[in-house]
N, C-alpha and C positions, 0 to 999 in steps of 0.2 A: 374474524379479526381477533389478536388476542385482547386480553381485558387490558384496559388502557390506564398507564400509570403518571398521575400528575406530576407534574415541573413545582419542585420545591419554591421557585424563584415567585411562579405568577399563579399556579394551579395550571396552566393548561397541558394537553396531553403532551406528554413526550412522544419522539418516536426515533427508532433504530436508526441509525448514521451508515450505511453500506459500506463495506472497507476502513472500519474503524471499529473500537469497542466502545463507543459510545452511544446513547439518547439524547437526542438535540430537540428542545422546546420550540418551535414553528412562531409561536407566538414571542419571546423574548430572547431567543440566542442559548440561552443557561445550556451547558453542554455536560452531560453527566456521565462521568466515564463507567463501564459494567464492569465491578469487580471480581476475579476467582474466585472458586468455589476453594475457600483451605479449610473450612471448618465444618464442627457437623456429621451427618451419617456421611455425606461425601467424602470425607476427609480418606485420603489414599487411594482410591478407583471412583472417582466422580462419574466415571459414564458405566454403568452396572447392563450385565449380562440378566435376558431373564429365561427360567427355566422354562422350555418347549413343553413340556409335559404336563406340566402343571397347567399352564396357558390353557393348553385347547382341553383341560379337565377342568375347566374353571376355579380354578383352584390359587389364585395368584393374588399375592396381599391386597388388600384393599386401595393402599396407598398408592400400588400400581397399575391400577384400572381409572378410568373416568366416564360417564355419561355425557355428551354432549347434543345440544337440540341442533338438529342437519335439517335441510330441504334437497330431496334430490333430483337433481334438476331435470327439468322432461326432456331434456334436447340433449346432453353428452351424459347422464346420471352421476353425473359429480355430485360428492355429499358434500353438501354448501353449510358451513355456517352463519347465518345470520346474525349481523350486531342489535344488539338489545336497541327494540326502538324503532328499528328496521320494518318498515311494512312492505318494500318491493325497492328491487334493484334488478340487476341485471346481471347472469353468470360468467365469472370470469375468462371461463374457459370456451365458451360457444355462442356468447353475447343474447342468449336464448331469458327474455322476460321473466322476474321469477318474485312469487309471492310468498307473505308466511302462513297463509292457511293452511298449508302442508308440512307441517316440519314432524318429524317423529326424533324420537330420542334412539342416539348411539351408542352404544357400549365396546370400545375397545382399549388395548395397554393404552398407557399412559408414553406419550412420547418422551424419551431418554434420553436423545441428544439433536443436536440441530448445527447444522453447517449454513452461517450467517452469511446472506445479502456483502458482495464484493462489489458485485456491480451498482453504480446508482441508475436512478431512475433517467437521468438525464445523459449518463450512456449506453443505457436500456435502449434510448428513444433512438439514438446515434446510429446501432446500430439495426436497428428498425428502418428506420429510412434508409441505410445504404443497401441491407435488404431486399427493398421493395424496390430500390432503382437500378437493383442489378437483375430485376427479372425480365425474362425474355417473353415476349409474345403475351405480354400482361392486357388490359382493356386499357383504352384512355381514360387517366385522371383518377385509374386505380390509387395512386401512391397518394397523390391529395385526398380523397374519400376514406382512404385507409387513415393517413394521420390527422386529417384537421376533425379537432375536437375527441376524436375517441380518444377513451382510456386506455390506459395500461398497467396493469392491476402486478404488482408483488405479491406471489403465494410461495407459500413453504406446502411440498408432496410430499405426503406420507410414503416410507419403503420402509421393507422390514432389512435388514444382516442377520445371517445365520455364520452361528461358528456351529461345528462338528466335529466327532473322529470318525473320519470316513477310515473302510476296511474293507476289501473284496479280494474275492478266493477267483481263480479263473482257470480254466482249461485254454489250452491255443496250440499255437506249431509256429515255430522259430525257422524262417529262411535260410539259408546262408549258399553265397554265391560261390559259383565257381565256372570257370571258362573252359570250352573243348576247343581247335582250332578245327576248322571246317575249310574247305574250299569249293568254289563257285567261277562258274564262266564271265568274261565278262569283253566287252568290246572295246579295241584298243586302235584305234585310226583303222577302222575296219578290218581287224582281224582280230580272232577269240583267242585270247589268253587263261591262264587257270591265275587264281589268286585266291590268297590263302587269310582267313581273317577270325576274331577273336567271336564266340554264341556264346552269349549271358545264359545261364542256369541256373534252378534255385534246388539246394538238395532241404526237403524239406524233415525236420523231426517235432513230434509231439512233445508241449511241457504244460507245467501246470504251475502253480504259486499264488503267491499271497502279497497284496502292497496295502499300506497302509499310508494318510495323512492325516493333520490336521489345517480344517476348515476354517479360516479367520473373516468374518465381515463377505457373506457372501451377500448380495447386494443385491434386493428382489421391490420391484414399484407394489407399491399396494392401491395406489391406484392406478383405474381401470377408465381416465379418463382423455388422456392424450395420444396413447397407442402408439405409433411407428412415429409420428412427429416429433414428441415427446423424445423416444429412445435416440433421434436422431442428433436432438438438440445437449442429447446429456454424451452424445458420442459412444451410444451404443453402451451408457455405464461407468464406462471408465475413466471419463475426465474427472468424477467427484473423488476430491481431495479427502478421503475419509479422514485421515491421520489430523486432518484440523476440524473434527467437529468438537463440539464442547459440549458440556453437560447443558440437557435443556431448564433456559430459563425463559420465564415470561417475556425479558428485555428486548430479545433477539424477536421477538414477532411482534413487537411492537411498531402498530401503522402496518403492517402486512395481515395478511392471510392464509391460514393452514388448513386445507382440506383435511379432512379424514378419512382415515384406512377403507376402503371398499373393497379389496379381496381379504377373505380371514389369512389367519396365521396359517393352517392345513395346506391353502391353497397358491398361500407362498412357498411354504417347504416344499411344494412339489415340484417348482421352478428352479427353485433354487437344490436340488436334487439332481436336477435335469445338469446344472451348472457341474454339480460334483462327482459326476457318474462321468459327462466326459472328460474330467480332469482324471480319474481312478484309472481312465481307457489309456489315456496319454502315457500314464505313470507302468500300468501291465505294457503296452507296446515299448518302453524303455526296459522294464526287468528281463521282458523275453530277450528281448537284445537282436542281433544277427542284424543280417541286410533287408529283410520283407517280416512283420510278423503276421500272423493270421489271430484272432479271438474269437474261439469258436465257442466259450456259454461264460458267463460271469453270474457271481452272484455279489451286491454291496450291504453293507451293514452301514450306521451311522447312529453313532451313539453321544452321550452327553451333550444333546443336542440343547444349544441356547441362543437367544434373539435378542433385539433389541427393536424399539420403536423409533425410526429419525426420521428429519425433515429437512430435505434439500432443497433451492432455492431456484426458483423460474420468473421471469418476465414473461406473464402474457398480455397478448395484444389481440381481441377478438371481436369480427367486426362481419357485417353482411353486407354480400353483393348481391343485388339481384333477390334477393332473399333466401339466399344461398348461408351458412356461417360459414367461416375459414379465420383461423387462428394461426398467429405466429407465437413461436415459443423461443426466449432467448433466457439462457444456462443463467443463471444469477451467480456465475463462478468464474468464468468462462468465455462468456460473450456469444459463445458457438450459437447460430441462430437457424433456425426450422422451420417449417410453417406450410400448409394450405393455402392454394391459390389460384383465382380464376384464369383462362386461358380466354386470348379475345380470336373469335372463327376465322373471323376478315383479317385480320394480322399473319394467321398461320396459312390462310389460304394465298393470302399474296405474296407470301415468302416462296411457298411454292409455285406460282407462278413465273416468279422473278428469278428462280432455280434453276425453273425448266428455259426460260429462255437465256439464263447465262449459258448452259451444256451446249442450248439448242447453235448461240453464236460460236462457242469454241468449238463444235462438230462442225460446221459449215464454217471457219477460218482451215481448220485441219485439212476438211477435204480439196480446200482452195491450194493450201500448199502441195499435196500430194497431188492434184490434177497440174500444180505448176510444175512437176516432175518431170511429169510422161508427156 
């Protein structure tokens, strides 16, 4: 949870307003608008690039590092924050028991910017239920066990952006078509005719060349706690609205929670690599040009490499069947929702029965009609 900032009106905590720039007091209404960053080292580029290089040399200003105390949880290893005070809760993300006899301390950047809570909690829940009532071949009374009384936890996930100047030299061969006319027999109200028709060909030549771009906001999870469900619910990455994040401030995660980074920065750039090696592919396949092209070695360079620490916005909903966990994850942006879930045997097995005996009635009305025939 971030540190919590008192309501000038009464003292008690503020907290984040979703789809507003505001912190709304719980306790008295006082609504407190979050002001721009115009002043200060901000002033002119509020949301700042940090140097790749420097990062995984340790080497990066003080002011842009933090240590925070984590638990990592034994059931999905989310590195959990605990709120000061805190002796046992339960993990947001896998509903898995978790104490603080375990905490070690974290060393990563400092988060830069953060893409704030649009959705509220209350159409978090909205679409949580419709969710769960559209799943097919669920157990009975899944949808009531799933929402009565569980929570539904606001976290902010750690991803890193990588900007680059990507550059790659390549060898390949450029297709280009051309037609011969050919002819072929062929049967024409029983009798062979000749007919004459157009063969695709590819006359192929060897090239080589060089393409360049620049890399802006490539978009990599640093954490390693939601996996395919997760990626599902952000829409594979590219539902997030980068162009509205803002410089991170305390406000924006007040009342939520912000895991922390669990793959390093190395370990992103290598995905996020992945991401810019097939864009560099795309870019050589357009320079060769022609109708087919072939790449037959490439080499990439990627230089002035820089990153940034942000925090995009999830609804999780995480709960056990059976003693089973299964998470739903809805985009705090978005709405798009995800999730894990149990299948009930007896449900799918009687669907399949009731299959087999629809086919079984339409093959036996079929063959009724066809014996009404002959």
């Amino acid at each position: 949870m971030s540190d919590e900032l008192p309501c000038s009106n009464c003292g008690a905590t503020l907290v984040f307003a979703p789809g507003t720039r505001s912190m709304i007091c719980e306790s008295c209404g006082t609504e407190n608008e979050i002001p721009d960053l115009e002043a200060g080292p901000w002033t002119g580029d509020p949301i700042r690039e940090l140097d790749y290089e420097r990062a995984i040399s340790d080497q990066l200003a003080a002011s842009d590092v933090e240590t925070t105390a984590t638990i990592r949880c034994p059931g999905c290893a989310a590195e959990i924050t605990l709120d000061e005070g805190t002796l046992a809760e339960e993990c947001p993300f896998c509903a898995t028991p978790l104490a603080r006899d375990e905490t070690h301390q974290h060393r990563h950047p400092k988060p830069g910017a953060v893409l704030p809570f649009a959705l509220t909690e209350r159409e978090a829940r909205a679409r949580l239920s419709a969710w769960l009532g559209g799943l097919w071949f669920a157990p009975s009374g899944l949808k009531k066990y799933a929402e009565a009384g569980r929570p539904i936890s606001g976290v902010y996930l750690p991803h890193y952006t990588y900007d680059a100047q990507g550059s790659a030299r390549y060898q390949g061969m450029r297709g280009d078509a051309y037609y011969v006319t050919r002819t072929r027999t062929v049967m024409v109200d029983g009798k062979s005719q000749r007919q004459t028709y157009q063969e695709r060909r590819i006359r192929w030549r060897p090239v080589s060349g060089q393409v360049a771009r620049f890399f802006d906001d490539v978009l990599v999870p640093a954490s390693e706690t939601l996996g395919p469900t997760g990626d599902r619910a952000e829409a594979g990455g590219r539902s997030w609205d980068l162009a509205a994040l803002e410089p991170y401030r305390p406000a924006f995660l007040a009342g939520f929670r912000a895991e922390a980074p669990a793959r390093s920065l190395e370990d992103g750039f290598a995905t996020a690599k992945g991401t810019m090696e097939s864009i560099l592919r795309r870019d050589i396949r357009f320079d060769i040009g022609g109708d087919e092209q072939r790449i037959t070695a490439m080499q990439a360079w990627y230089r002035e490499v820089t990153f940034k620490h942000v925090l995009l916005p999830v609804w999780l909903a995480a709960y056990r069947w059976k003693n089973k966990p299964f998470r739903v994850v809805i985009n705090g942006r978005t709405g798009a929702v995800s999730g894990e879930r149990p299948y009930s045997a007896w449900k799918i097995a009687l669907a399949v029965i009731l299959g087999l005996a629809v086919a079984g009635a339409i093959g036996y009305f079929i063959a009724l009609e066809q014996g009404a025939r002959f």
